[in-house]
C-alpha positions as CSV (number, residue, x, y, z in Angstrom):
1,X,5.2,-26.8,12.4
2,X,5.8,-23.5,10.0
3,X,3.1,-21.3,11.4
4,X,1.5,-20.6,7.7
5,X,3.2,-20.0,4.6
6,X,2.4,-17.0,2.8
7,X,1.0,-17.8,-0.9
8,X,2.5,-15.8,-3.6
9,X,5.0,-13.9,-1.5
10,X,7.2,-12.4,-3.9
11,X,5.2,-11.6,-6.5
12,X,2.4,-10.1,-4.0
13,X,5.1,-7.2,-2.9
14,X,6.8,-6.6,-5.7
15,X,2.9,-6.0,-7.3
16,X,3.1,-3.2,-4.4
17,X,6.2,-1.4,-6.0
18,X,7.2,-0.2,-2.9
19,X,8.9,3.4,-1.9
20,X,11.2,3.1,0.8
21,X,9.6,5.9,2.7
22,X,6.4,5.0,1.7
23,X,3.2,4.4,3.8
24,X,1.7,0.6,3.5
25,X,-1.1,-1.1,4.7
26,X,-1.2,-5.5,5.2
27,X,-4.7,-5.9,6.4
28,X,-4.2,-9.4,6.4
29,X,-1.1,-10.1,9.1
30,X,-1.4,-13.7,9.6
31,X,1.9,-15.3,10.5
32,X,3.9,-11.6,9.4
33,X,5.2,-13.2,6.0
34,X,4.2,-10.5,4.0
35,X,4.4,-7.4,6.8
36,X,8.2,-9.2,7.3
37,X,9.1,-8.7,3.8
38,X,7.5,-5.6,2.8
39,X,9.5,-4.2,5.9
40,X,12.4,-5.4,4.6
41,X,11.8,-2.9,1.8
42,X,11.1,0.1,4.1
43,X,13.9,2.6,5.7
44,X,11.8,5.5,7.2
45,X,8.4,4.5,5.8
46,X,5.8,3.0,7.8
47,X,3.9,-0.2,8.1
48,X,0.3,-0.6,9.0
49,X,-0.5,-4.6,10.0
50,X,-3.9,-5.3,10.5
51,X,-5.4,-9.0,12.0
52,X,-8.5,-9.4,14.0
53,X,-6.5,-13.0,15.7
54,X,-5.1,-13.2,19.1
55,X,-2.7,-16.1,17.4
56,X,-1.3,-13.1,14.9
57,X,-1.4,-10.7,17.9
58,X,1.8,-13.1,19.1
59,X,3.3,-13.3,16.3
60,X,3.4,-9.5,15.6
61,X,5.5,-9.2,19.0
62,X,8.2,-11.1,17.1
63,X,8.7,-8.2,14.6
64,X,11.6,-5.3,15.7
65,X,11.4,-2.9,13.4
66,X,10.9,0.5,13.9
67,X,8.0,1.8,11.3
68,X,6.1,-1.5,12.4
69,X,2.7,-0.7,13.9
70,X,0.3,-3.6,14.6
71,X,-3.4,-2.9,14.8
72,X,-6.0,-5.7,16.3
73,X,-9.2,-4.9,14.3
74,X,-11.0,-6.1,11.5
75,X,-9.6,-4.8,8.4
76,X,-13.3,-3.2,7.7
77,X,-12.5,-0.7,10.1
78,X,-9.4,0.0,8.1
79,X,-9.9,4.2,7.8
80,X,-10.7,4.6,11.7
81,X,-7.9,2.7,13.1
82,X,-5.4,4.9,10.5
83,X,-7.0,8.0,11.8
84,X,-5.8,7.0,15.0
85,X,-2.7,6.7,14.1
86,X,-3.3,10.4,11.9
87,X,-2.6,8.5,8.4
88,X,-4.7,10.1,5.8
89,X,-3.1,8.3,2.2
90,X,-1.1,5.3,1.6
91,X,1.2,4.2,-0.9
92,X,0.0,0.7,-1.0
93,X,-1.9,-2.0,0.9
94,X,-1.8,-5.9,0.1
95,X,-4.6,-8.3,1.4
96,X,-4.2,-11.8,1.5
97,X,-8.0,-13.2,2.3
98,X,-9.2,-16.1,3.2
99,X,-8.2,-18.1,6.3
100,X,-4.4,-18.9,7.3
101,X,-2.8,-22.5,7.1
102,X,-2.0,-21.7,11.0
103,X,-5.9,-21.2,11.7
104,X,-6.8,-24.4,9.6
105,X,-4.3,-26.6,11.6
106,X,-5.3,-25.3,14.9
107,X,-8.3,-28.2,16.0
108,X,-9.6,-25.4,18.4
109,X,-10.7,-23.0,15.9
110,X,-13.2,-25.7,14.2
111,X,-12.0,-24.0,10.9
112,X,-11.3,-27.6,9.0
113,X,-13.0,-31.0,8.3
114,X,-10.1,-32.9,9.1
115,X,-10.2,-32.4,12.7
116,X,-12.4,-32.9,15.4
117,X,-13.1,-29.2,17.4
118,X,-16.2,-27.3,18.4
119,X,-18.0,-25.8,16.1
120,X,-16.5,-22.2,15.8
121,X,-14.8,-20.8,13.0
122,X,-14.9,-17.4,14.4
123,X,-11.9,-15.2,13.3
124,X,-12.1,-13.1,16.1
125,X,-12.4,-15.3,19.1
126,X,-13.8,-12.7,21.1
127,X,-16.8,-11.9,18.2
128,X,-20.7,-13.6,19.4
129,X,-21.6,-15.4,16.2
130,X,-20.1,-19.0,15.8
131,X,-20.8,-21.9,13.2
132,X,-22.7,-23.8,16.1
133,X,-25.0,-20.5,16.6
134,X,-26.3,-20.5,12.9
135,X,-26.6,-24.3,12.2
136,X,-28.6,-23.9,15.6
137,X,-30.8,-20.8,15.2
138,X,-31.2,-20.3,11.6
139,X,-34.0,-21.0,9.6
140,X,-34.4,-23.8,6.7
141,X,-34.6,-20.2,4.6
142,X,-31.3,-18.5,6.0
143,X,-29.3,-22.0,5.5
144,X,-30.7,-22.7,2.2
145,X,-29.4,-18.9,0.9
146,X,-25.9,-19.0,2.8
147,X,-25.0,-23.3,1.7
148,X,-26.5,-22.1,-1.9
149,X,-24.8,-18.7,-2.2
150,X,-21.4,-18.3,0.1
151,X,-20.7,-22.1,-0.6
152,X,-21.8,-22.7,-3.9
153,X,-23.7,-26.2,-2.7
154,X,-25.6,-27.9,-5.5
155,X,-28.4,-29.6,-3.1
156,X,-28.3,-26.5,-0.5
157,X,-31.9,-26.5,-0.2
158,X,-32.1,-30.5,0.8
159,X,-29.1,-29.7,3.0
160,X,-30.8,-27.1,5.0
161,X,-33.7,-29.3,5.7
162,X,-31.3,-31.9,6.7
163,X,-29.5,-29.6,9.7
164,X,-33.3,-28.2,10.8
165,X,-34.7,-32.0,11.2
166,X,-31.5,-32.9,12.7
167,X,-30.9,-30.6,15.6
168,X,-34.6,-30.8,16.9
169,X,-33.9,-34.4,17.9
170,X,-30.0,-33.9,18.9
171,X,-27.9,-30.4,19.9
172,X,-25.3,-29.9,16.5
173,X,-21.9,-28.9,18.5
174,X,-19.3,-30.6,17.2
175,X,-17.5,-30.6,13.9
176,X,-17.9,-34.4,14.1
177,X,-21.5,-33.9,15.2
178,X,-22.2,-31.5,12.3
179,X,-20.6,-34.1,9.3
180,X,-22.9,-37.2,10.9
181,X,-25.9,-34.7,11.0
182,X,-25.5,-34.3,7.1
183,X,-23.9,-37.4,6.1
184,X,-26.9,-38.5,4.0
185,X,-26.6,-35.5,1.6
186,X,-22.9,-35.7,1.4
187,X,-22.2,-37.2,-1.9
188,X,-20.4,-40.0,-1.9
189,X,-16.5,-40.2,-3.3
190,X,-17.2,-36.5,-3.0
191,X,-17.2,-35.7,0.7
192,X,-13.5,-33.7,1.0
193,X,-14.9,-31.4,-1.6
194,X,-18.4,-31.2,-0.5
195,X,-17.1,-30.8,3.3
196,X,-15.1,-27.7,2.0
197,X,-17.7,-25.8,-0.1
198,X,-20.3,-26.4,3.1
199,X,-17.4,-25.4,5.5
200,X,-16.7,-22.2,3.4
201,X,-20.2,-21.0,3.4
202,X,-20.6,-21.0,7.0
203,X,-17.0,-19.4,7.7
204,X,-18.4,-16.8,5.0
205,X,-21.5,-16.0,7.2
206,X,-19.7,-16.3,10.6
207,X,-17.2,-13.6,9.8
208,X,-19.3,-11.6,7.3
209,X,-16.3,-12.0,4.9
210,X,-17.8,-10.3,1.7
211,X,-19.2,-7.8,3.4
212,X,-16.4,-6.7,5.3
213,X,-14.1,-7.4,1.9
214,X,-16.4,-4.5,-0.2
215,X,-16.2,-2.1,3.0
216,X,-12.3,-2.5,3.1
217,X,-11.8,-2.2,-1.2
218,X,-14.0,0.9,-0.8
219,X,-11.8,2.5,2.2
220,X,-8.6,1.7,0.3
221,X,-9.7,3.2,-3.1
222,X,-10.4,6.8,-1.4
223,X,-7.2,6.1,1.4
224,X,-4.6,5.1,-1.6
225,X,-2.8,8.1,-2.7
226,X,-2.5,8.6,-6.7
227,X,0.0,5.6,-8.3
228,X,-1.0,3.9,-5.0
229,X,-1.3,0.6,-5.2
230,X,-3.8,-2.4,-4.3
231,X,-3.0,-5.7,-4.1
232,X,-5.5,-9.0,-3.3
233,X,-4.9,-13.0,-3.2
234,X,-8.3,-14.5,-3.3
235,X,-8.4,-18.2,-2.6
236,X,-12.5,-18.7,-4.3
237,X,-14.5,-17.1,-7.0
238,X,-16.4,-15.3,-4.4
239,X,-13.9,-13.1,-3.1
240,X,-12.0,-12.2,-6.6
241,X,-15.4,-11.5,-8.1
242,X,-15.9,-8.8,-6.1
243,X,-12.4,-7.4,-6.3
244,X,-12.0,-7.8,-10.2
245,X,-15.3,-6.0,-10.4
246,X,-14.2,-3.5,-7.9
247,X,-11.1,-2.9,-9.6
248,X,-13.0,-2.7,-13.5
249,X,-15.9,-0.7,-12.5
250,X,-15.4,1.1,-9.5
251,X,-18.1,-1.0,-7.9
252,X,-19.5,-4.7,-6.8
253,X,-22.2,-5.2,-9.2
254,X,-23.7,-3.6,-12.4
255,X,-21.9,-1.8,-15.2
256,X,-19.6,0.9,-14.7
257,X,-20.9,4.5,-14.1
258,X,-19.6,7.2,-16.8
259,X,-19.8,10.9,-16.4
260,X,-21.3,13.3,-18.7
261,X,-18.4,13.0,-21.3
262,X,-18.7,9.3,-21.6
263,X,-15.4,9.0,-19.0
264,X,-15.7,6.0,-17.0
265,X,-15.9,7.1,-13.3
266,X,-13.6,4.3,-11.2
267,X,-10.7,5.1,-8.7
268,X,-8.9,2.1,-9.8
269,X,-7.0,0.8,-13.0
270,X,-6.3,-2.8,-13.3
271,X,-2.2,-3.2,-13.5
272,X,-2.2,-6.9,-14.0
273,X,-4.9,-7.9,-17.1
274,X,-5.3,-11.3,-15.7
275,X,-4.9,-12.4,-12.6
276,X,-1.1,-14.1,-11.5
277,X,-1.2,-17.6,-10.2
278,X,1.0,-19.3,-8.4
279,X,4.3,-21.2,-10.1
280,X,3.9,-24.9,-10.5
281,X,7.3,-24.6,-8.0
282,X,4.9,-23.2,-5.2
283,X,2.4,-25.5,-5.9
284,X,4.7,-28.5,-4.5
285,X,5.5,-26.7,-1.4
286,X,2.2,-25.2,-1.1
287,X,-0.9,-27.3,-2.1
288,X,-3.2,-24.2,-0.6
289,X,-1.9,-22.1,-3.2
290,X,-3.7,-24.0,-5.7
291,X,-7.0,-21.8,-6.2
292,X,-4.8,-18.7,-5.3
293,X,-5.4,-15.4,-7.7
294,X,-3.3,-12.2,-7.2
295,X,-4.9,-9.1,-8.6
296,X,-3.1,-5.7,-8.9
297,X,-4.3,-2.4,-9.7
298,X,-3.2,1.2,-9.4
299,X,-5.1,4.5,-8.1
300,X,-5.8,6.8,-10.9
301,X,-3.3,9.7,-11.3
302,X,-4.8,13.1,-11.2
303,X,-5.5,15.1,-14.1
304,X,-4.8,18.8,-13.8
């Protein structure tokens, strides 16, 4: 079994317009399909790979190459973890969110629907907070926001009730135990999608995705060096909300800050107007690809 095939490989770093002695940044290692070919690029520059998975740990062994540097962390500590390594500016840094095909297909992880596991869907193995710990502990209130807000879940409210009522009477552990506690709100001929958006929401909460997502844009705007570039596949609206408005406004929410001459005050200029999506081509191969969206954008050059 391929361990996960990158989405949008090509067009994801050439978007990074990579210097051959330049310094760049994957926070999003995975499988190594992107760190692979952007290293192919490289001569003396230097390669920062971050993941938080043991699974991508062992992969990273595979890769010879001697401006290769692989950091276990969580990409929100991006700026610490190059201090170590005494990086101040990059030239570049691609992030591929969302979870790998390898990390889906793996029963163990409790990431997907369509296998029976535990109730995890922890990123970092190692971290405390699993799926089974917030269906069990949190409130009707807490599930009702993260099923309404992270999954986008029409009847989150009903849904919420569902899992409190539930797990008084039996302990929710399993993935199979979790889909029987909520089967009566699961609409029917709908279930794969419904599954998905309630699946997502959790995983959301679990890792603290969007969080962690403005931390690490915020770090790379101020570590990119000028012409630097950033480049994000986001796989739900979610996620590319928060990068296009990142990207546009120099921040997550609200309208764009100007300074007293009416500039507008943003580290970051969109490159790509729209968003690339993947070829109809990589579609066939890759049916994940499907709600892919690349964004690319460019730290401001410096006036004199």
């Amino acid at each position: 079994m391929e361990y996960h095939r990158p989405v949008l490989l090509e067009e994801s770093v050439d978007a990074l317009a990579i210097k051959p002695d330049g310094v760049y940044v994957d926070v999003t290692f995975g499988g190594g399909g992107h760190s692979s070919l952007i290293l192919s690029k490289l001569t003396t520059g230097k390669l920062f790979s971050f993941d938080q998975d043991r699974d991508a740990e062992q992969q990273a062994k595979k890769i010879d190459h001697p401006g290769f540097n692989f950091i276990k962390a969580n990409f929100r500590d991006l700026k610490k973890y190059l201090r170590l390594h005494r990086v101040k500016q990059i030239d570049g840094l691609l992030a591929d969110l969302g979870v790998s095909s390898h990390q889906f297909n793996v029963p163990e992880r409790g990431f997907s629907t369509r296998f029976e596991g535990p109730l995890d869907m922890r990123m970092d193995p190692q971290a405390t907070l699993s799926a089974k710990e917030v269906v069990a502990t949190y409130s009707e209130e807490q599930l009702h926001r993260i099923f309404g807000i992270y999954g986008e879940v029409k009847n989150a409210k009903t849904l919420a009730r569902l899992i409190v009522e539930r797990r008084m009477r039996n302990p929710i552990e399993t993935i199979s135990d979790f889909k029987q506690a909520i089967s009566s709100c699961t609409p029917k001929g709908k279930e794969n999608k419904y599954l998905a958006q309630v699946f997502q929401a959790l995983r959301i909460e679990v890792n603290d995705e969007l969080k962690a997502l403005e931390e690490m844009l915020e770090q790379t705007a101020e570590l990119l060096s000028p012409g630097g570039r950033l480049v994000a596949i986001s796989y739900h609206s979610l996620e590319d909300r928060l990068v296009k408005n990142f990207i546009a406004k120099g921040k997550f929410f609200g309208e764009v800050e100007k300074d007293l001459f009416g500039n507008e005050i943003k580290p970051l200029e969109a490159i790509s107007r729209k968003p690339i999506t993947p070829t109809e081509q990589e579609l066939l191969i890759n049916s994940r690809s499907r709600s892919a969206k690349l964004r690319i954008a460019g730290k401001k050059e410096v006036n004199d």
